[in-house]
N, C-alpha and C positions, 0 to 999 in steps of 0.2 A: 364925289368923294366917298369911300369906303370909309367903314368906323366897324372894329375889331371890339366886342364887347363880350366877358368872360362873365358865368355865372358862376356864385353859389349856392345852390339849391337848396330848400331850408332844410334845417336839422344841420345841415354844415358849417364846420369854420365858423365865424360871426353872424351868423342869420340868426333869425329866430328858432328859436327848439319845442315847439308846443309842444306838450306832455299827455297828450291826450293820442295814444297811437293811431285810432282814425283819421288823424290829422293828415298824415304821411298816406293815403289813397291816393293812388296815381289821378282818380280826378281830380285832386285838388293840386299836385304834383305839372297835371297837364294844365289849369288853369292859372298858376302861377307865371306860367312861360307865355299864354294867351296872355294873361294881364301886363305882364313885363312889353310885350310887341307894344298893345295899341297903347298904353300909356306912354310910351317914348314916341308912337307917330311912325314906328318905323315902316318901311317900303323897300320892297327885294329885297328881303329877308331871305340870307342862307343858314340855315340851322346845321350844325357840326356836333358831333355829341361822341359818348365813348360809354360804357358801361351803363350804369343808371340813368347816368344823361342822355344816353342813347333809345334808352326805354321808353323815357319819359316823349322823348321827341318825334320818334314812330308815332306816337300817339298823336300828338302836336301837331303834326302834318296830316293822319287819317282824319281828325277830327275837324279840323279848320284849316283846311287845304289854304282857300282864298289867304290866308294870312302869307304862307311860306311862296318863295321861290321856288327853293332848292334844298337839300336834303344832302348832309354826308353823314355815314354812317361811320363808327368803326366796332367793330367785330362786334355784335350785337344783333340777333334777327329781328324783321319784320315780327309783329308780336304772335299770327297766325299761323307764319311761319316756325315759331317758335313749337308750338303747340304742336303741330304735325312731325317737328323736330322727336319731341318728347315722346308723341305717342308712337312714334317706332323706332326707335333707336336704343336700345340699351346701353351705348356706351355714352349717350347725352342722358341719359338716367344716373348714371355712376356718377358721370362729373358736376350732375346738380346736388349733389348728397347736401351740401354745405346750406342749400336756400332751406332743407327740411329743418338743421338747428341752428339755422337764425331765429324760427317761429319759439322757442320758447324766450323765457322770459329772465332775466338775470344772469344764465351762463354763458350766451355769446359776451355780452359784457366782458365776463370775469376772464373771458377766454384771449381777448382781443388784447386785456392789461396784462396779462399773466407775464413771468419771466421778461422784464421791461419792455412788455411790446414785440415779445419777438414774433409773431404768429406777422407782423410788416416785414417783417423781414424774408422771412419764407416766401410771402405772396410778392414782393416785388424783386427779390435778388435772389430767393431758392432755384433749385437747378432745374424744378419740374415746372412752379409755376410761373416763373418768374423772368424778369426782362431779359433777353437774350445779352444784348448789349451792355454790360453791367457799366458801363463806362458812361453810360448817355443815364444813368440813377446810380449816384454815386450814394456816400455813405451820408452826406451832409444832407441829402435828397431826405432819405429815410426818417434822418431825425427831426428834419422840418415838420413832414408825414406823425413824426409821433408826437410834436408839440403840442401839435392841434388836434391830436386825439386825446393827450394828456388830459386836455382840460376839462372840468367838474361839466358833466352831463355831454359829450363832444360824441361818445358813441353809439349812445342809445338812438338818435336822430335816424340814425343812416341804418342803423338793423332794423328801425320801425317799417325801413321802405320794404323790404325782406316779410314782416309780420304781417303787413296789407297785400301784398301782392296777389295772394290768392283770393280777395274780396274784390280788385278791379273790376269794374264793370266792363261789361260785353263789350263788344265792336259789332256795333250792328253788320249784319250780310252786305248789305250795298255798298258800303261803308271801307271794306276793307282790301279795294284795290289802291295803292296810292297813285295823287294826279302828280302832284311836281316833280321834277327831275329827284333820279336819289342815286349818288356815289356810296357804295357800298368798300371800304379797304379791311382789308381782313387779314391779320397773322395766322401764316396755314399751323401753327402751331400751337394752338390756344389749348392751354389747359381745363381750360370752366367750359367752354363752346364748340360743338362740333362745325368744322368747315363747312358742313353740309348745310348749315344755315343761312349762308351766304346765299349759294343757287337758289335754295327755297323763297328766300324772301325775293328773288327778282320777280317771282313769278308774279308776285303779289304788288307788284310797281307796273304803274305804264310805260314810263322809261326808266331802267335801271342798268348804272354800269358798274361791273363788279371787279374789283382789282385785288387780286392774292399777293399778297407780298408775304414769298418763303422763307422760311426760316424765322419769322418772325410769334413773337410772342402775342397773349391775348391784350399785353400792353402795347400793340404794334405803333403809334404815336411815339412810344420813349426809345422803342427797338430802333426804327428806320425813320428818325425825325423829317430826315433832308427830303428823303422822297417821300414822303406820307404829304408834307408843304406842299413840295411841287403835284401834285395829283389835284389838291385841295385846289390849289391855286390857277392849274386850267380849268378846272372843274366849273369855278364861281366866275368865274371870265370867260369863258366863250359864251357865244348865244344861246340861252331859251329855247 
């Protein structure tokens, strides 16, 4: 029996919010999801992830391979990958402008509430950054999206992970080939990530298979749900 289990990572929606921005360091980020496995007891674990979930999980599997099966990514590089991304690419320099002022302190806040939240609205329904399929993040989507950002301290959490990023600890050298399988799906159209992220990080998998789904956004899950599923779903069912 398969069992479908959805996180939220702290600082989000109903978790805890610690106030203390250290708190939000991807090692404690990646020990979180360590601790969630062996406390449930789980066995063939496949980890799915999308954005910061996805960060977090890279990790989660370099680090404590034995834990994981299996690995899907979506648009999101290998973390090594990432870094070779950055150090030559100019045009993945331009499109991280945004991680440089998450680092200060009070204005992404002010930025994220401003004009009732509109800056959600840009990022998932604007024309550049935003879901291709507007139909599959409707408008009720959004407001959901701002409810739970509404509330007293709901944003600071999730920019803290942005404030820590650059204190992550190393990936040790040995450390940063991955062993379990890893589905890579990627919107060739991502606005925050260059495509080129995708290839890079294979290199850094033992096995890795990578799927472009065109036309699609860096939200590629809302863009192309039906087939994003079906990929997921050979993926975690054939053989090892």
């Amino acid at each position: 029996m398969r069992r479908c289990i959805a996180i939220d990572m702290r600082g989000y929606n109903q978790t805890e919010r610690p106030s203390d921005v250290s708190s939000y360091n991807l090692k404690y980020l990646v020990e979180d999801i360590r601790q969630f496995i062996e406390t449930l007891n789980l066995k063939n674990v496949t980890l799915a992830a999308h954005d910061w979930g996805a960060i977090v999980c890279w990790r989660v599997v370099i680090l404590h391979p034995s834990l994981i099966d299996k690995l899907i990514i979506c648009n999101v590089p290998h973390p090594t990958a990432f870094i070779d991304l950055y150090t030559n690419s100019k045009e993945q320099r331009a499109k991280s402008w945004y991680v440089y002022l998450f680092q200060s302190s009070t204005v992404p806040e002010m930025g994220l509430r401003a004009n009732r939240m509109k800056l959600f609205d840009i990022t998932f329904r604007g024309e550049q950054a935003g879901i291709r399929n507007k139909k599959n993040f409707t408008d009720e989507d959004v407001l959901a999206w701002k409810h739970v950002f509404s509330q007293s301290g709901s944003t600071t959490g999730p920019l803290n992970y942005y404030r820590e990023v650059f204190k992550a600890p190393p990936i040790p050298s040995k450390q940063q080939i991955v062993q379990p399988k890893v589905l890579i799906i990627w919107g060739d159209e991502d606005f925050f990530l260059d495509k080129k992220g995708a290839e890079l990080s294979a290199q850094y998998c033992r096995d890795c298979r990578v799927e472009m789904i065109r036309g699609a956004s860096h939200w590629v899950q809302q863009d192309e749900p039906e087939l994003v599923n079906s990929l997921m779903e050979k993926f975690i069912t054939e053989e090892s």
